[in-house]
Kinemage of the C-alpha trace (Angstrom):
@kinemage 1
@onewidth
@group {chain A} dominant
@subgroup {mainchain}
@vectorlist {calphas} color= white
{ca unk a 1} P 34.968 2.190 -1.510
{ca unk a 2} L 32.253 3.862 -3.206
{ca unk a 3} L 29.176 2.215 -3.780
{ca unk a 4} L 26.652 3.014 -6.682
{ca unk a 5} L 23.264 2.822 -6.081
{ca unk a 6} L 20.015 4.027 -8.104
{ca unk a 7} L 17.455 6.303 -4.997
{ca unk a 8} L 14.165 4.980 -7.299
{ca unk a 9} L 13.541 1.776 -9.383
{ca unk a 10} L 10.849 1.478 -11.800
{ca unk a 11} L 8.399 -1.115 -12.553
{ca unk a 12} L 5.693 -2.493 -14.938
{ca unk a 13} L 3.260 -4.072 -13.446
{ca unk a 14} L 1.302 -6.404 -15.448
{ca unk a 15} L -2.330 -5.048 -14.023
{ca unk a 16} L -5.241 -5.159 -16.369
{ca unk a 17} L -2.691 -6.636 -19.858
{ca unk a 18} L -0.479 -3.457 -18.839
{ca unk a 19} L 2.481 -5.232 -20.946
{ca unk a 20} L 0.251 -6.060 -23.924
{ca unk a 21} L -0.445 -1.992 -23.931
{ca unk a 22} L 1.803 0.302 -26.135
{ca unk a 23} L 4.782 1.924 -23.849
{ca unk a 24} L 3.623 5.254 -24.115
{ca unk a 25} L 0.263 3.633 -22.178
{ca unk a 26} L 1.497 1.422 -19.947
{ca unk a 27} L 1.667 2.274 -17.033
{ca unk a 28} L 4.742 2.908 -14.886
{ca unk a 29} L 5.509 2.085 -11.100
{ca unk a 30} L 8.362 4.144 -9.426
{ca unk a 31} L 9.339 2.631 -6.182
{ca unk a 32} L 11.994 4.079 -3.588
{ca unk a 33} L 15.171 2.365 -3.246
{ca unk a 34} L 14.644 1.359 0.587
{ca unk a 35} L 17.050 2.689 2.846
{ca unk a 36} L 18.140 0.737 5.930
{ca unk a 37} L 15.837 2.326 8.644
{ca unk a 38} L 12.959 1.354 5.857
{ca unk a 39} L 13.911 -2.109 5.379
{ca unk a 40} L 13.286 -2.280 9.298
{ca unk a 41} L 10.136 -0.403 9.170
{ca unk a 42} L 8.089 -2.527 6.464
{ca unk a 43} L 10.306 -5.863 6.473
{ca unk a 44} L 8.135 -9.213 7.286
{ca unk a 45} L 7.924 -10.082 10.729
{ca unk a 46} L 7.461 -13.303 12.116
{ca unk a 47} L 3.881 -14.128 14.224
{ca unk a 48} L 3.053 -16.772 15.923
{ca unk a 49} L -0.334 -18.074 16.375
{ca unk a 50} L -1.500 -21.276 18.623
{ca unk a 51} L -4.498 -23.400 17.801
{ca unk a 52} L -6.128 -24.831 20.496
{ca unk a 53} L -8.786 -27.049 21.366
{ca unk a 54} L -12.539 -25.896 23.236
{ca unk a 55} L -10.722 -27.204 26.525
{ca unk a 56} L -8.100 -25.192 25.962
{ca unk a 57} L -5.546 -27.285 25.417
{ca unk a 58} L -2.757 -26.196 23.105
{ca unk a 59} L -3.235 -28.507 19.689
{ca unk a 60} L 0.076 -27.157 17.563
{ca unk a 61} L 1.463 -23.518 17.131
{ca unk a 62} L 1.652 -22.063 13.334
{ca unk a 63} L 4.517 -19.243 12.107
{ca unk a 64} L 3.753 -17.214 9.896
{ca unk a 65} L 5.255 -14.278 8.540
{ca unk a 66} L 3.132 -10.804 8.668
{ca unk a 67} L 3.428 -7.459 6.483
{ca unk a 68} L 1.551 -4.584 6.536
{ca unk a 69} L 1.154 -3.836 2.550
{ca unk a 70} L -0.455 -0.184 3.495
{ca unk a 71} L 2.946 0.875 5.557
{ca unk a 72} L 5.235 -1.035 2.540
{ca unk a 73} L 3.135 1.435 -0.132
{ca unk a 74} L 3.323 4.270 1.948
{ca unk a 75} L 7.084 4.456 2.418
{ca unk a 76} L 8.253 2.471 -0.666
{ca unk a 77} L 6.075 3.661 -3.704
{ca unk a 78} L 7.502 6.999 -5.185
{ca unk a 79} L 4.849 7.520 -7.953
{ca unk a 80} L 2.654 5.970 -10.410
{ca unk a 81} L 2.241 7.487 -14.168
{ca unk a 82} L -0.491 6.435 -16.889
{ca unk a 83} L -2.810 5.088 -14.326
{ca unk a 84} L -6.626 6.270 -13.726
{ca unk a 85} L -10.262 5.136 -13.959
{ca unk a 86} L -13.308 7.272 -14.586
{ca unk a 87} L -17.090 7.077 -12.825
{ca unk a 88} L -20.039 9.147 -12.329
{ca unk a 89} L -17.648 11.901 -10.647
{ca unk a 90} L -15.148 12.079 -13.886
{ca unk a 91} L -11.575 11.011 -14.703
{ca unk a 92} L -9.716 10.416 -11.517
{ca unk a 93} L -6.002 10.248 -11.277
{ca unk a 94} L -3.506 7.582 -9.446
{ca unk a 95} L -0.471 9.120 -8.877
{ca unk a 96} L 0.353 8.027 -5.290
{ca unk a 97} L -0.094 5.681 -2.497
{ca unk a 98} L -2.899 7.554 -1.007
{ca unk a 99} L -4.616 7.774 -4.427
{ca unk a 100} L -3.700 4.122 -4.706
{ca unk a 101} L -5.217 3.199 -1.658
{ca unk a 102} L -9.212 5.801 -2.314
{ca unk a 103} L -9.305 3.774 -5.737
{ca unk a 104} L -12.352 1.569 -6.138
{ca unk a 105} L -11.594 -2.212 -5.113
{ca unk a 106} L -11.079 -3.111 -8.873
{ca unk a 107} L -7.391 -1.911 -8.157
{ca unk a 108} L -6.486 -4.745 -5.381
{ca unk a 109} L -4.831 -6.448 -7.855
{ca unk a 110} L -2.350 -3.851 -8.991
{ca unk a 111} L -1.735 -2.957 -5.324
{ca unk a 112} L -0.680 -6.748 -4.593
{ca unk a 113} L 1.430 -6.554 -7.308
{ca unk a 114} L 3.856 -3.551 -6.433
{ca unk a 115} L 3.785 -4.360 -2.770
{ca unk a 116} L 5.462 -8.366 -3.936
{ca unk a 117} L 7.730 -5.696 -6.183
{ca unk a 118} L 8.441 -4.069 -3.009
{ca unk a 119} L 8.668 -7.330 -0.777
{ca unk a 120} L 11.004 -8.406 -3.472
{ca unk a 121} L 13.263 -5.745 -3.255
{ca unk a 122} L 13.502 -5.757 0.457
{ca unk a 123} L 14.395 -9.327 0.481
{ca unk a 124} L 16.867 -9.419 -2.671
{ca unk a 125} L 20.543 -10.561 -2.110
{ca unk a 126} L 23.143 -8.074 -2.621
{ca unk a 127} L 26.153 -9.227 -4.880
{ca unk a 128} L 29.102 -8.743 -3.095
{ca unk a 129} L 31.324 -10.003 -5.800
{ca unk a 130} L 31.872 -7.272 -7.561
């Protein structure tokens, strides 16, 4: 059986009224298709952390799941068109993760966004049915 697949998914993130903007100015998020050995790589991990009291004494034990967002960017995001900012240096780019991540803090947002994209996608059910 042959199974057809799409290698990159695209995205619009809804950063800064992105939707609201015209499609030739909105920008667009292209995110790999994770393979198997990626799904293992960045996939959420379960931690688990005790509280205790000053004596030492254990007072309850929390689970919680952890991700690192930098590692599910780096291997997941593909590209990133119509996106940019401008300061004293000029008109700067963001085309990548790595431009992604040297952008000025005002970006956190959109990088929370595509890495629950990308969380998303890792998690999402397959269809077997058909």
């Amino acid at each position: 059986m042959i199974v057809a697949v799409s290698k990159k998914l695209t995205f619009i993130p809804e950063f800064n009224k992105n939707k609201e903007c015209p499609a030739s100015d909105q920008i667009v998020v292209t995110i790999k298709n994770p393979t198997i050995q990626i799904k293992q790589r960045v996939s959420s991990t379960p931690e688990t952390v005790a509280r205790a009291d000053t004596s030492g004494k254990i007072e309850g034990i929390d689970i919680r799941l952890k991700t690192d967002d930098i590692a599910v960017l780096r291997e997941m995001l593909d590209g990133i068109s119509n996106c940019g900012y401008e300061d004293e240096d000029g008109k700067h780019s963001i085309t990548n993760a790595k431009t992604l991540l040297e952008a000025p803090v005002e970006f956190s947002p959109l990088i929370d966004e595509i890495v629950a994209e990308c969380n998303r996608i890792l998690t999402r059910v397959v269809d077997e049915k058909n």
